[in-house]
Every structure is written in structure tokens, then in C-alpha cells.
C-alpha positions in Angstrom: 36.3 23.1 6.7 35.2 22.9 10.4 37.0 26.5 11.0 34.6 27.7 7.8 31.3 26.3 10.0 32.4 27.6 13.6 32.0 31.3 12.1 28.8 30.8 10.3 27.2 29.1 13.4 26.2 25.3 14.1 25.1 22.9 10.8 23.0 20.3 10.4 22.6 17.8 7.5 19.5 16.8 7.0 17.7 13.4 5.9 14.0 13.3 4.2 11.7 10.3 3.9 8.6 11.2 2.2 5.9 8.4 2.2 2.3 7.8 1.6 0.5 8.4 4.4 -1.9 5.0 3.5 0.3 2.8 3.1 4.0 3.7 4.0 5.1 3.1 0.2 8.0 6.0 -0.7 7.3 8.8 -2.5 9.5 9.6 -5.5 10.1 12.5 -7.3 8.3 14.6 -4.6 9.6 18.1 -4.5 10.9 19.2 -1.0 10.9 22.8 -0.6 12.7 24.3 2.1 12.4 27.9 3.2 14.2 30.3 6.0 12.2 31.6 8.4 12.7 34.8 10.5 12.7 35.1 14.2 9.0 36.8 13.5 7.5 33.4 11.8 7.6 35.0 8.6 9.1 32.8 5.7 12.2 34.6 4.0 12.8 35.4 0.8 14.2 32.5 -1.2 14.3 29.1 -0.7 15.5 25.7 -1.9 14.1 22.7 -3.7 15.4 18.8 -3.9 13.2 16.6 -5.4 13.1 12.7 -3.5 14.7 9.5 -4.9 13.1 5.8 -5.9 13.2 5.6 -2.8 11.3 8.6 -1.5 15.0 9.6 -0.1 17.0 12.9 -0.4 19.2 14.6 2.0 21.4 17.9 1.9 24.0 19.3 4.4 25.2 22.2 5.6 21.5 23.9 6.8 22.4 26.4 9.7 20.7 25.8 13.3 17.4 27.3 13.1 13.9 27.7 12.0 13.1 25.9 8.7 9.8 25.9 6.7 9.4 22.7 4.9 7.2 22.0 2.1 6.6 18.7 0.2 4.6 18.4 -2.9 3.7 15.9 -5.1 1.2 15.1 -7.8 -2.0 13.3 -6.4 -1.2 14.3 -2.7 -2.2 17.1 -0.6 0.9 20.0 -0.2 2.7 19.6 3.4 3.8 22.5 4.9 5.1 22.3 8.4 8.0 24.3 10.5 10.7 22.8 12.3 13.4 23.5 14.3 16.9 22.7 13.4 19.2 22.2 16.2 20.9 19.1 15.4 23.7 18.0 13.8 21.7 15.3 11.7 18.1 14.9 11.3 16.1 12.6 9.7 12.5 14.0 8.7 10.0 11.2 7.7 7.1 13.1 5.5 3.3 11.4 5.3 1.1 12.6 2.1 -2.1 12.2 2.0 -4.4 11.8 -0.4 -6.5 15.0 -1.9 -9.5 15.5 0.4 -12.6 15.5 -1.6 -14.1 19.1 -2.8 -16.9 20.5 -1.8 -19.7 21.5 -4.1 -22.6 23.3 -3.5 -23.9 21.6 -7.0 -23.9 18.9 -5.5 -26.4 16.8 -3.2 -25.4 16.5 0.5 -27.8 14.3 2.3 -29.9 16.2 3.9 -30.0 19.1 1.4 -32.8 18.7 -0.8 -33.0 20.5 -3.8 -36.4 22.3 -5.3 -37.1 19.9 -7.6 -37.2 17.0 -4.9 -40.1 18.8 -2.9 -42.7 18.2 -5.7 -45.0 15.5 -4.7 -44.2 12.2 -6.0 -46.5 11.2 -8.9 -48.3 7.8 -8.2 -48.0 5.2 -11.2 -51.8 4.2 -12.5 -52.1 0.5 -11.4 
């Protein structure tokens, strides 16, 4: 086996933790999305996905040295998307999710923003 590595180039086995970002509980069943990129910054074709244990745990070996694009996603969280650098022979990659961040309407109030119907005059209640 090591002869079969030395001609492909150094590998790493990595380790993922994904966790909420509030409250350091795991994340299970979080898909974790891992991508090639080229020497440019551009992702590559192709990619792979392992989805996280009870544990928010899951692992896989063999990743050549090397940029990596790593995505994490998981219902009720925000995506993660982050590049790293692979040049060891074990990593451990801890993930945080957050929570969604709220949307922004412009049907909604804001404050400040007052809306047409607010700049009537206020009608006074007979006393």
C-alpha cells in the first residue's frame, strides 16, 4: 500500500466535527461536501459527500495533499463553505453552523421606515 501512495503524492486522512455554533451540541446527519480545487481557485468538477454521525463525526482517508473546498449543510443551519489546505497526514476539521440569519423584507417595517399610511395625522378620540 505505501508504494501505491508514494506515486500518487502525499495523503491525508481526514477527521470532521460538525457542531452548532450556539451551543457546541453535534450535528448529525449533516452532509459534508468536499470538492477539488485547481491551482486557479476554481472548484473542479466532481466532488464527494459523507454525511456526519450521532455524533456529528465522520472521517475518510486517502485525500491527496492539496487544496480542498469544503462544504457542510444541514437543515435549519446556514451552508458552510470554506477552503483549506491539506498538507497533513491527519486533520481534524471542527465545523460551527449557525443558525439561518433572518431575511430581509422590504414588506416589512424597519424602524425608522415609515410607511404612507403612518404619515396621516392621528385622529383624536372625542372625550
Amino acid at each position: 500500500m505505501a508504494g501505491a501512495q508514494d506515486d500518487d503524492g502525499p495523503m491525508s486522512d481526514l477527521r470532521f466535527v460538525v457542531v452548532r455554533d450556539y451551543n457546541g451540541k453535534p450535528v448529525r446527519n449533516a452532509a459534508v461536501v468536499l470538492h477539488p480545487v485547481n491551482r486557479k481557485g476554481k472548484q473542479s468538477r466532481g466532488g464527494l459527500e459523507l454525511k456526519t454521525d450521532g455524533d456529528g463525526r465522520t472521517s475518510i482517508d486517502g485525500i491527496p495533499y492539496g487544496p480542498l473546498r469544503i462544504q457542510v449543510l444541514a437543515p435549519g443551519f446556514q451552508t458552510f463553505g470554506e477552503d483549506y489546505k491539506i498538507d497533513k497526514a491527519e486533520m481534524l476539521i471542527t465545523v460551527k453552523l449557525k443558525r439561518p440569519g433572518g431575511q430581509y423584507s422590504i414588506y416589512e417595517n424597519h424602524g425608522d421606515a415609515k410607511k404612507a399610511d403612518d404619515k396621516r395625522p392621528s385622529e383624536q378620540k372625542p372625550q
